[in-house]
matplotlib code that plots the C-alpha trace (Angstrom):
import matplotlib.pyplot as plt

x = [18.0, 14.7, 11.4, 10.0, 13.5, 13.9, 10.4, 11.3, 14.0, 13.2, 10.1, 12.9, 14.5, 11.0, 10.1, 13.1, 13.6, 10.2, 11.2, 11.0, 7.7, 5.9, 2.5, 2.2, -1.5, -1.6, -1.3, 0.9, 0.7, 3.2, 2.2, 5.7, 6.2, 9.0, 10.5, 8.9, 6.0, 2.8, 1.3, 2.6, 1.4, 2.5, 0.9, 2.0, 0.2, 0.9, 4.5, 4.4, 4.6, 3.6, 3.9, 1.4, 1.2, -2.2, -4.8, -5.7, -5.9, -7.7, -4.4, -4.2, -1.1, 0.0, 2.8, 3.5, 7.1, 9.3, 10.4, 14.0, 13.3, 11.7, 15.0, 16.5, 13.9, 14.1, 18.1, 18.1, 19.3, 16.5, 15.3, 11.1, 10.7, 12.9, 11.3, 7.8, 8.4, 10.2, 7.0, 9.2, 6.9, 3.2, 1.3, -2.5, -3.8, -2.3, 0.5, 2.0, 1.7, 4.2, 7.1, 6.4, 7.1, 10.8, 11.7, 10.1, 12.9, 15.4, 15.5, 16.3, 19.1]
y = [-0.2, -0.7, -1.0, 2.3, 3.9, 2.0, 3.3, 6.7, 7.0, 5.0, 7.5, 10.4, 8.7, 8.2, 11.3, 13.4, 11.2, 9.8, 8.5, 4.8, 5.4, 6.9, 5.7, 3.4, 4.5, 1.3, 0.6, -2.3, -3.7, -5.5, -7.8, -8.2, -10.5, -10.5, -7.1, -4.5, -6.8, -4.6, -3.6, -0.9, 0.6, 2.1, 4.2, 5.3, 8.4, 10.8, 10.3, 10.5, 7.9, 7.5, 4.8, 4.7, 2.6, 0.1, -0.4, 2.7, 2.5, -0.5, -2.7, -4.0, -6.8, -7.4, -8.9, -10.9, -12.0, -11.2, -7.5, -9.7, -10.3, -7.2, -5.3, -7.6, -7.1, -3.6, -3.6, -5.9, -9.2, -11.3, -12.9, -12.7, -15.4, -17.6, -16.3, -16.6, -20.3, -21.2, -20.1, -17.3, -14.5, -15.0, -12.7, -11.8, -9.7, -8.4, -10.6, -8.3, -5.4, -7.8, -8.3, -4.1, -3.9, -5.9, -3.4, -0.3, -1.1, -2.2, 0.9, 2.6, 0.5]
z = [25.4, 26.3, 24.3, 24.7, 23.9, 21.3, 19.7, 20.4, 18.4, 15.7, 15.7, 15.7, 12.4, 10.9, 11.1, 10.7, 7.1, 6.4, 3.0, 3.7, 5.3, 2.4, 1.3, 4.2, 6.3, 9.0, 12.0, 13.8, 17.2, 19.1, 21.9, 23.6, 26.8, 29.4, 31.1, 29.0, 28.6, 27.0, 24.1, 21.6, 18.6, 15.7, 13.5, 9.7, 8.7, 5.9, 6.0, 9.8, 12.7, 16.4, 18.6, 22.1, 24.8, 24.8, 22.3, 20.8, 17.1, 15.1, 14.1, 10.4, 11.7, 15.2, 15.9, 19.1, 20.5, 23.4, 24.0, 23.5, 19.9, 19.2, 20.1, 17.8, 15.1, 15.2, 15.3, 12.0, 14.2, 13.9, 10.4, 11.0, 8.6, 10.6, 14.0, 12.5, 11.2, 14.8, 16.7, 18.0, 16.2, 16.2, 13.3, 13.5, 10.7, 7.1, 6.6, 3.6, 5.8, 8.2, 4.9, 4.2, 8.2, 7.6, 4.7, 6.5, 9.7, 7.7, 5.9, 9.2, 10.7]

ax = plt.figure().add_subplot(projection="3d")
ax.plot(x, y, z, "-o")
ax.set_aspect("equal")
plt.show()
């Protein structure tokens, strides 16, 4: 499954059962290289999310990694801890808002 497939329905999930997601206002970007290389966002707003394509909101933590390891972060197969301290994941901004990010997905695996 692809990257933007895989953000749609996670969306679907989110917002059909938004209780893991409540209280969390931010924004998360996701620099991914290789196939689906490009930049994603998602944004957490009043129990609601969103993802676009491209820079359109002001990120509080982005998040850079393949679009390989994504799928795998997002599926619950890749510890970001151990990807971050293996220079596999790269994080720019609010690193707490990157630990509520592991709890938010896992919540919805």
């Amino acid at each position: 499954m692809a990257v933007k497939e895989t953000l749609e329905t996670l969306k679907e999930k989110m917002n059909s059962n938004p209780e893991g997601i409540q209280g969390l206002n931010t924004t998360y970007q996701f620099d991914l290289t290789g196939t689906d290389e490009g930049i994603y966002q998602i944004k957490f707003e009043d129990g609601q999310v969103e993802y676009v394509l491209g820079e359109t909101y002001e990120p509080k933590c982005t998040l850079a990694l393949s679009d390989a390891n994504f799928l795998k972060l997002v599926a619950g197969k890749l510890n970001p801890t151990m990807a971050f301290m293996g220079g596999k994941l790269k994080i720019k901004g609010e690193m707490g808002l990157a630990l509520k990010l592991q709890n938010v997905l896992k919540s919805y695996q």
